[in-house]
N, C-alpha and C positions, 0 to 999 in steps of 0.2 A: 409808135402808138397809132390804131386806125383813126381815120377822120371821123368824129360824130356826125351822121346825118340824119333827118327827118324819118327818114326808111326805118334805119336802124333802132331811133329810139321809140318808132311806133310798133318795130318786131321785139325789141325786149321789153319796152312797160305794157303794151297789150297784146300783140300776136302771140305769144311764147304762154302768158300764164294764161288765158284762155283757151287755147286748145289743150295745153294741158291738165287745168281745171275740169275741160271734159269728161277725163276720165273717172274724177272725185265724183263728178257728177250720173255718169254709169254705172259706177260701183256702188255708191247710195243707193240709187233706185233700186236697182238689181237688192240689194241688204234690204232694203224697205217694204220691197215685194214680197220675196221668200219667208221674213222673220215676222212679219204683219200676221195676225191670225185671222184676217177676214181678205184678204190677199189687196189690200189695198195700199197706195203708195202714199208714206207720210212725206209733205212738203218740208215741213219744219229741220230736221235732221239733214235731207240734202241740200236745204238751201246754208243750212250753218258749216257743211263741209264744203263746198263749192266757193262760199265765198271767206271760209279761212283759208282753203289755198289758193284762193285770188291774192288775198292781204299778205299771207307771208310773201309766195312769191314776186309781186307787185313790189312789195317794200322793200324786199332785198334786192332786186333789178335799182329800183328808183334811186336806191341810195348807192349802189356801184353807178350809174350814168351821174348821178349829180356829183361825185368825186371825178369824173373824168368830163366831164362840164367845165366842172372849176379848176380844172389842172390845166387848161388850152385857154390864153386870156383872149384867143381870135373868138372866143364861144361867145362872150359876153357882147360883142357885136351883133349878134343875129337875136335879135326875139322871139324868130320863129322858133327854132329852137326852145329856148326859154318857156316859150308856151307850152311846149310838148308834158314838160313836169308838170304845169297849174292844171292841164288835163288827168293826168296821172295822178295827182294829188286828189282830184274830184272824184273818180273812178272808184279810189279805193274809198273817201268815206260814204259816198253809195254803198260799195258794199262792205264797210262796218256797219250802215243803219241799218241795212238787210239783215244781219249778222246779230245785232241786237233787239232787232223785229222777234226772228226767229226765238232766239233764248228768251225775251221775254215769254214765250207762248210755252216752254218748256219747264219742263220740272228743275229745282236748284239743283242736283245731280248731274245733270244736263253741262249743266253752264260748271260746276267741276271738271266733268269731263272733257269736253272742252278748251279748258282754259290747261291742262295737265297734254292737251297733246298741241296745243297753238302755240306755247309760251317757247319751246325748243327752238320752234320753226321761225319764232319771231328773233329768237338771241341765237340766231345759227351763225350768224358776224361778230357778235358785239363781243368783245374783252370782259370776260364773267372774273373780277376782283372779290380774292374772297380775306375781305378787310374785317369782318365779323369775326370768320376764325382767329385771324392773325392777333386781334386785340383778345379774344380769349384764351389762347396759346400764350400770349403775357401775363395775362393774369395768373392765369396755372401756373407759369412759372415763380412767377413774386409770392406766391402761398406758400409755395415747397421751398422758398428760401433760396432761390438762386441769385444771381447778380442781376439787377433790372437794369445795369448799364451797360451792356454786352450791345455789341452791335448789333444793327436791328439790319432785317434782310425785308426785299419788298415783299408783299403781299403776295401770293400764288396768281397767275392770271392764266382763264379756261376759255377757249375758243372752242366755240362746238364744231364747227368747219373744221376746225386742224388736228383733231383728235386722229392718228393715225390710223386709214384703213377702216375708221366709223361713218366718214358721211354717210356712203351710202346706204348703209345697215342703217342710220337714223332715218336715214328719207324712207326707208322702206315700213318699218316699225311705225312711225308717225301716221304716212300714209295707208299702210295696210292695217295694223292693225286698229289706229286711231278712225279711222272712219266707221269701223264695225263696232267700237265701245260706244260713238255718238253714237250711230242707230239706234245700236240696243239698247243703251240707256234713254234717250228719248221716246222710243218704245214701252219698255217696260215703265215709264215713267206714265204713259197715258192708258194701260193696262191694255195695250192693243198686239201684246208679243206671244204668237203662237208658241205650240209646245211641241210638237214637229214642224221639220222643215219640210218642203215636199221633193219627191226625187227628181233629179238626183244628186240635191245641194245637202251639205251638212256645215255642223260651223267651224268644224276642222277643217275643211278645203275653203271654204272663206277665207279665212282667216291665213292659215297657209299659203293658198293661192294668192292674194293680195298681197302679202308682205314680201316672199319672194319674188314675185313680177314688180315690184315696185322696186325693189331694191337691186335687181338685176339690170332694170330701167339707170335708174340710177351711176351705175357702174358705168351701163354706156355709153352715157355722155362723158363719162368720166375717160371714157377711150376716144373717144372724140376731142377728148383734149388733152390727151395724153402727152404731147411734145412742148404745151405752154405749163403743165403744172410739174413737168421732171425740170424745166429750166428755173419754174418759179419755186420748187422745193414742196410744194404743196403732197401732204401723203393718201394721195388718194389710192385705193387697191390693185389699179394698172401701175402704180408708179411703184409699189414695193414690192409687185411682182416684176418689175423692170421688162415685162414683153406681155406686149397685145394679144400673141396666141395663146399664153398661159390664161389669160383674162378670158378670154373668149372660150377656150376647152372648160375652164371654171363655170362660167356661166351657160351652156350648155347642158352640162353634170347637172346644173343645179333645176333646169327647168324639165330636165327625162326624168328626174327624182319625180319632180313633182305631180309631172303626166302618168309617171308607173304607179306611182302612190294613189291617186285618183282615177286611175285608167276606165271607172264606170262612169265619168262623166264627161263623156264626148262634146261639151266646151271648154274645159276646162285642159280637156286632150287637144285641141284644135287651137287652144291659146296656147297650150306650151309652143306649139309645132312650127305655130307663125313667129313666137319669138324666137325660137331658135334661128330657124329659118334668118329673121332682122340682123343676129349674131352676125350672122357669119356674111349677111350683105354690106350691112354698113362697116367704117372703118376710121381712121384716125383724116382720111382726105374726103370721107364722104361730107353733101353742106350739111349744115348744122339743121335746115328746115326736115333732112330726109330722118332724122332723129326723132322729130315728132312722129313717125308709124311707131317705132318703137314706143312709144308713150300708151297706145290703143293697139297693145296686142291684146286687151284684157277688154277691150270696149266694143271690139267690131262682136265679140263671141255674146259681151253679153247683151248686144239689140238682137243675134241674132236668136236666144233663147225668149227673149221677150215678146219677138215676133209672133215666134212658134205659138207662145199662148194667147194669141189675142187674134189672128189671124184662122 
Protein backbone atom coordinates (compact mmCIF):
# COMPACT_ATOMS: atom_id res chain seq x y z
CA UNK A 1 0.00 0.00 0.00
CA UNK A 2 1.52 3.70 -0.99
CA UNK A 3 2.13 6.04 1.97
CA UNK A 4 -0.67 8.72 2.31
CA UNK A 5 0.88 12.13 2.02
CA UNK A 6 -0.10 15.88 2.19
CA UNK A 7 0.61 16.07 -1.83
CA UNK A 8 -1.38 13.25 -2.50
CA UNK A 9 -4.36 13.87 -0.57
CA UNK A 10 -4.40 17.72 -1.72
CA UNK A 11 -4.01 15.95 -5.66
CA UNK A 12 -7.05 13.71 -5.09
CA UNK A 13 -9.60 15.80 -2.65
CA UNK A 14 -8.88 19.02 -4.67
CA UNK A 15 -6.30 18.87 -7.77
CA UNK A 16 -8.04 16.02 -9.59
CA UNK A 17 -11.94 17.12 -9.17
CA UNK A 18 -11.07 20.63 -10.19
CA UNK A 19 -9.47 20.67 -13.23
CA UNK A 20 -11.55 18.16 -14.07
CA UNK A 21 -14.79 20.01 -12.99
CA UNK A 22 -13.36 22.40 -15.63
CA UNK A 23 -14.48 20.82 -18.25
CA UNK A 24 -18.38 20.49 -16.82
CA UNK A 25 -17.76 24.02 -16.63
CA UNK A 26 -16.67 24.58 -20.70
CA UNK A 27 -19.28 22.51 -21.66
CA UNK A 28 -22.04 24.44 -19.71
CA UNK A 29 -21.03 27.58 -21.03
CA UNK A 30 -20.47 26.60 -24.50
CA UNK A 31 -24.68 24.78 -24.00
CA UNK A 32 -25.61 28.02 -22.31
CA UNK A 33 -24.24 30.30 -25.09
CA UNK A 34 -25.58 28.44 -28.26
CA UNK A 35 -29.04 27.22 -26.73
CA UNK A 36 -29.79 30.80 -25.03
CA UNK A 37 -31.83 32.73 -27.49
CA UNK A 38 -30.45 36.20 -26.84
CA UNK A 39 -26.84 34.58 -26.85
CA UNK A 40 -26.28 35.08 -23.29
CA UNK A 41 -24.68 32.86 -20.70
CA UNK A 42 -26.92 31.52 -17.92
CA UNK A 43 -24.88 31.29 -14.46
CA UNK A 44 -27.41 29.26 -12.74
CA UNK A 45 -27.22 25.80 -14.85
CA UNK A 46 -23.21 26.04 -14.95
CA UNK A 47 -22.75 26.78 -11.66
CA UNK A 48 -25.21 23.49 -10.68
CA UNK A 49 -23.16 21.33 -13.11
CA UNK A 50 -19.69 22.40 -11.96
CA UNK A 51 -20.35 21.94 -8.48
CA UNK A 52 -22.39 18.46 -8.84
CA UNK A 53 -19.19 17.16 -10.18
CA UNK A 54 -17.28 18.89 -7.54
CA UNK A 55 -19.62 16.82 -4.83
CA UNK A 56 -19.75 13.43 -6.63
CA UNK A 57 -16.32 13.45 -7.37
CA UNK A 58 -15.00 15.04 -4.12
CA UNK A 59 -17.18 12.59 -2.21
CA UNK A 60 -16.09 9.63 -3.80
CA UNK A 61 -12.15 10.58 -3.54
CA UNK A 62 -12.82 11.75 0.34
CA UNK A 63 -14.36 8.54 1.23
CA UNK A 64 -11.58 6.13 -0.71
CA UNK A 65 -8.56 8.43 1.30
CA UNK A 66 -10.56 8.32 4.69
CA UNK A 67 -10.87 4.23 4.32
CA UNK A 68 -7.11 4.18 3.55
CA UNK A 69 -6.57 6.83 6.55
CA UNK A 70 -8.04 4.39 8.73
CA UNK A 71 -6.45 1.21 7.49
CA UNK A 72 -2.63 2.72 8.58
CA UNK A 73 -3.05 3.18 12.56
CA UNK A 74 0.64 5.45 11.84
CA UNK A 75 -2.20 7.90 10.13
CA UNK A 76 -3.93 8.71 13.24
CA UNK A 77 -0.55 10.31 14.64
CA UNK A 78 -0.23 13.03 12.15
CA UNK A 79 -3.17 15.86 12.21
CA UNK A 80 -1.82 17.23 9.51
CA UNK A 81 -3.09 14.79 7.81
CA UNK A 82 -6.38 14.65 9.57
CA UNK A 83 -6.79 18.22 8.60
CA UNK A 84 -6.57 17.64 5.04
CA UNK A 85 -10.45 15.91 5.33
CA UNK A 86 -11.97 18.99 7.66
CA UNK A 87 -10.77 20.97 4.67
CA UNK A 88 -12.41 18.60 2.12
CA UNK A 89 -15.33 18.36 4.16
CA UNK A 90 -15.67 22.41 4.03
CA UNK A 91 -14.96 22.51 0.34
CA UNK A 92 -17.65 20.42 -0.62
CA UNK A 93 -20.44 21.99 1.58
CA UNK A 94 -19.48 25.30 -0.05
CA UNK A 95 -20.16 23.82 -2.95
CA UNK A 96 -23.53 22.03 -1.88
CA UNK A 97 -24.60 25.77 -0.74
CA UNK A 98 -23.70 26.87 -4.21
CA UNK A 99 -25.59 23.96 -5.56
CA UNK A 100 -28.60 24.95 -3.60
CA UNK A 101 -28.22 28.75 -4.23
CA UNK A 102 -28.44 27.81 -7.90
CA UNK A 103 -31.64 25.33 -7.79
CA UNK A 104 -33.32 27.50 -5.55
CA UNK A 105 -33.24 30.28 -8.43
CA UNK A 106 -34.50 27.52 -10.85
CA UNK A 107 -37.56 25.97 -12.05
CA UNK A 108 -38.71 22.44 -9.87
CA UNK A 109 -37.83 20.59 -13.36
CA UNK A 110 -34.51 21.91 -12.84
CA UNK A 111 -33.89 20.45 -9.41
CA UNK A 112 -35.67 16.94 -11.05
CA UNK A 113 -33.30 16.88 -13.49
CA UNK A 114 -30.70 17.26 -11.63
CA UNK A 115 -31.31 15.24 -8.94
CA UNK A 116 -31.98 12.00 -11.96
CA UNK A 117 -28.32 12.64 -13.25
CA UNK A 118 -26.43 13.38 -9.52
CA UNK A 119 -27.97 10.54 -7.53
CA UNK A 120 -25.87 7.70 -9.91
CA UNK A 121 -22.82 9.78 -9.46
CA UNK A 122 -23.43 9.89 -5.69
CA UNK A 123 -24.25 5.80 -5.34
CA UNK A 124 -21.47 4.96 -7.93
CA UNK A 125 -19.66 3.01 -4.57
CA UNK A 126 -22.35 2.47 -2.31
CA UNK A 127 -23.97 -1.42 -2.20
CA UNK A 128 -27.58 -0.57 -3.76
CA UNK A 129 -29.85 -3.64 -1.50
CA UNK A 130 -32.85 -4.10 -3.08
CA UNK A 131 -34.74 -5.27 0.28
CA UNK A 132 -37.99 -3.75 -1.02
CA UNK A 133 -38.16 -6.24 -3.83
CA UNK A 134 -37.14 -9.21 -1.90
CA UNK A 135 -39.93 -8.57 0.93
CA UNK A 136 -42.38 -8.25 -2.21
CA UNK A 137 -41.22 -11.23 -4.03
CA UNK A 138 -42.41 -12.95 -0.48
CA UNK A 139 -45.40 -11.68 -0.41
CA UNK A 140 -46.24 -12.76 -3.99
CA UNK A 141 -45.24 -15.86 -3.12
CA UNK A 142 -47.48 -16.39 0.36
CA UNK A 143 -50.58 -15.23 -2.08
CA UNK A 144 -50.07 -17.99 -4.70
CA UNK A 145 -49.75 -20.44 -1.81
CA UNK A 146 -46.38 -21.45 -1.70
CA UNK A 147 -44.19 -22.56 1.33
CA UNK A 148 -43.26 -19.25 3.27
CA UNK A 149 -40.67 -21.44 5.03
CA UNK A 150 -38.35 -22.09 2.25
CA UNK A 151 -35.02 -20.81 2.77
CA UNK A 152 -34.59 -17.37 2.27
CA UNK A 153 -31.65 -16.14 0.05
CA UNK A 154 -30.05 -12.51 0.64
CA UNK A 155 -31.24 -9.61 -0.81
CA UNK A 156 -29.67 -8.82 -4.66
CA UNK A 157 -26.81 -6.14 -3.88
CA UNK A 158 -26.04 -3.46 -7.26
CA UNK A 159 -22.76 -1.64 -7.25
CA UNK A 160 -22.88 0.92 -9.99
CA UNK A 161 -18.90 0.89 -10.34
CA UNK A 162 -18.98 -3.01 -10.80
CA UNK A 163 -21.57 -3.26 -13.31
CA UNK A 164 -19.30 -4.86 -16.10
CA UNK A 165 -17.89 -2.88 -18.81
CA UNK A 166 -20.62 0.26 -17.62
CA UNK A 167 -18.57 2.63 -15.69
CA UNK A 168 -17.45 4.23 -18.33
CA UNK A 169 -20.52 4.45 -20.50
CA UNK A 170 -22.24 5.75 -17.14
CA UNK A 171 -19.61 8.59 -16.65
CA UNK A 172 -20.13 9.48 -20.12
CA UNK A 173 -24.01 9.45 -20.33
CA UNK A 174 -24.17 11.43 -16.79
CA UNK A 175 -21.70 13.74 -17.96
CA UNK A 176 -22.50 14.16 -21.44
CA UNK A 177 -25.59 13.92 -21.63
CA UNK A 178 -26.65 15.04 -18.10
CA UNK A 179 -25.13 18.44 -18.37
CA UNK A 180 -27.08 19.29 -21.69
CA UNK A 181 -30.78 18.17 -19.98
CA UNK A 182 -29.69 20.78 -16.80
CA UNK A 183 -29.08 23.48 -19.52
CA UNK A 184 -32.02 22.97 -21.36
CA UNK A 185 -34.21 22.38 -18.70
CA UNK A 186 -33.09 25.40 -16.80
CA UNK A 187 -33.33 27.30 -19.94
CA UNK A 188 -36.46 26.45 -21.08
CA UNK A 189 -37.51 26.83 -17.50
CA UNK A 190 -36.72 30.71 -17.71
CA UNK A 191 -38.26 30.84 -21.34
CA UNK A 192 -34.74 32.11 -22.53
CA UNK A 193 -34.13 28.79 -25.05
CA UNK A 194 -33.69 29.65 -28.63
CA UNK A 195 -35.35 27.77 -31.58
CA UNK A 196 -32.13 27.49 -33.57
CA UNK A 197 -28.87 26.80 -32.71
CA UNK A 198 -26.36 29.01 -34.73
CA UNK A 199 -23.68 27.30 -37.04
CA UNK A 200 -22.26 25.25 -36.85
CA UNK A 201 -23.56 23.57 -33.42
CA UNK A 202 -26.71 21.38 -33.42
CA UNK A 203 -28.12 19.33 -30.56
CA UNK A 204 -27.18 16.09 -32.12
CA UNK A 205 -23.40 16.83 -31.98
CA UNK A 206 -23.85 18.18 -28.48
CA UNK A 207 -25.11 15.75 -27.20
CA UNK A 208 -23.11 13.12 -29.21
CA UNK A 209 -20.03 14.99 -29.05
CA UNK A 210 -20.06 15.08 -25.21
CA UNK A 211 -21.05 11.72 -24.29
CA UNK A 212 -18.67 10.02 -26.37
CA UNK A 213 -15.47 12.24 -25.41
CA UNK A 214 -16.61 11.70 -21.98
CA UNK A 215 -16.85 8.31 -21.98
CA UNK A 216 -13.86 7.61 -24.05
CA UNK A 217 -12.19 9.99 -21.30
CA UNK A 218 -13.28 7.75 -19.01
CA UNK A 219 -12.01 4.56 -20.56
CA UNK A 220 -8.65 6.19 -20.39
CA UNK A 221 -8.05 6.32 -17.05
CA UNK A 222 -9.48 3.11 -17.02
CA UNK A 223 -6.12 2.11 -19.16
CA UNK A 224 -4.17 3.93 -16.96
CA UNK A 225 -4.97 1.56 -14.50
CA UNK A 226 -5.22 -1.23 -16.30
CA UNK A 227 -2.65 -3.58 -14.34
CA UNK A 228 -4.26 -2.63 -10.57
CA UNK A 229 -7.98 -3.28 -11.67
CA UNK A 230 -7.10 -7.09 -13.77
CA UNK A 231 -5.17 -7.80 -10.28
CA UNK A 232 -8.07 -6.34 -8.28
CA UNK A 233 -10.93 -8.04 -10.60
CA UNK A 234 -12.49 -4.79 -11.28
CA UNK A 235 -14.46 -5.04 -15.03
CA UNK A 236 -13.57 -2.31 -16.44
CA UNK A 237 -13.64 -2.33 -20.62
CA UNK A 238 -9.54 -2.47 -20.85
CA UNK A 239 -9.94 -5.43 -18.47
CA UNK A 240 -12.60 -7.59 -20.64
CA UNK A 241 -10.82 -6.69 -23.62
CA UNK A 242 -7.69 -8.09 -21.82
CA UNK A 243 -5.19 -5.72 -24.22
CA UNK A 244 -4.64 -1.86 -24.18
CA UNK A 245 -4.31 -1.97 -28.16
CA UNK A 246 -7.78 -3.29 -28.53
CA UNK A 247 -8.82 -0.45 -26.07
CA UNK A 248 -7.06 2.15 -27.73
CA UNK A 249 -8.06 0.92 -31.78
CA UNK A 250 -11.75 1.08 -30.00
CA UNK A 251 -11.46 4.24 -28.91
CA UNK A 252 -9.94 5.79 -31.86
CA UNK A 253 -12.97 4.15 -34.19
CA UNK A 254 -15.04 5.81 -31.83
CA UNK A 255 -13.76 9.39 -32.03
CA UNK A 256 -13.17 9.29 -36.53
CA UNK A 257 -16.98 8.30 -36.15
CA UNK A 258 -17.59 11.07 -34.47
CA UNK A 259 -15.39 13.77 -36.44
CA UNK A 260 -16.77 11.96 -39.87
CA UNK A 261 -20.17 12.28 -38.53
CA UNK A 262 -19.80 16.04 -37.73
CA UNK A 263 -17.05 16.82 -40.21
CA UNK A 264 -18.77 20.49 -40.83
CA UNK A 265 -17.78 21.47 -37.47
CA UNK A 266 -14.04 22.19 -37.46
CA UNK A 267 -14.13 22.06 -33.34
CA UNK A 268 -15.63 19.45 -32.93
CA UNK A 269 -13.05 17.96 -35.88
CA UNK A 270 -10.08 19.41 -33.99
CA UNK A 271 -11.33 17.82 -30.57
CA UNK A 272 -11.73 14.40 -32.18
CA UNK A 273 -7.95 14.78 -33.61
CA UNK A 274 -6.46 15.90 -30.17
CA UNK A 275 -8.06 13.10 -28.51
CA UNK A 276 -7.01 10.72 -30.62
CA UNK A 277 -3.85 12.11 -30.91
CA UNK A 278 -4.00 11.74 -26.34
CA UNK A 279 -4.90 7.81 -27.27
CA UNK A 280 -2.30 6.79 -28.55
CA UNK A 281 0.37 9.29 -26.36
CA UNK A 282 -0.69 8.28 -23.10
CA UNK A 283 -0.53 4.76 -21.68
CA UNK A 284 -0.74 2.41 -18.75
CA UNK A 285 3.19 4.06 -17.49
CA UNK A 286 2.22 7.51 -18.42
CA UNK A 287 1.76 9.72 -14.64
CA UNK A 288 -1.73 9.95 -13.81
CA UNK A 289 -1.30 14.15 -13.95
CA UNK A 290 -0.57 13.66 -18.00
CA UNK A 291 -4.42 12.09 -17.99
CA UNK A 292 -5.85 15.35 -17.12
CA UNK A 293 -5.13 16.69 -21.09
CA UNK A 294 -7.05 13.99 -21.79
CA UNK A 295 -10.03 15.34 -19.70
CA UNK A 296 -9.98 19.04 -21.96
CA UNK A 297 -9.79 17.67 -25.32
CA UNK A 298 -13.27 19.05 -25.49
CA UNK A 299 -12.36 22.31 -23.55
CA UNK A 300 -9.32 23.88 -25.33
CA UNK A 301 -11.83 23.72 -28.71
CA UNK A 302 -14.41 25.11 -26.98
CA UNK A 303 -12.61 28.56 -25.60
CA UNK A 304 -11.21 28.50 -28.70
CA UNK A 305 -14.85 28.93 -30.52
CA UNK A 306 -15.70 31.31 -27.92
CA UNK A 307 -12.86 33.39 -28.65
CA UNK A 308 -13.73 33.44 -32.08
CA UNK A 309 -17.01 35.28 -31.09
CA UNK A 310 -16.10 37.79 -28.98
CA UNK A 311 -12.76 38.84 -30.11
Amino acid sequence: MSILTISKLADELFLRPIVISMNSLALSVLISYVMSANGSIDWKPITICVTSDLLAMGADHLKDKEEEFASDCNNANDPRLASWFIYSRVFLTACAGLLALALFQCPISTLFTTTAVVAPALLWTTPIRFKMFELISRRLIGMFGRDRHQSSTSAPVLVIKRIPGMKAIFNGIIRGCGIFAIVLSALSGSGNLTDTLPFPWSVVQLVVWSTVNRTCHAIMTDVRDFEDDTKAGVPTIPVLLGSILKTKVILTACHMLVMLAFIENPYIMGSCLFATALVWMLGKHSPKKAFLFSSHSQSLFIIWYLLTKHI
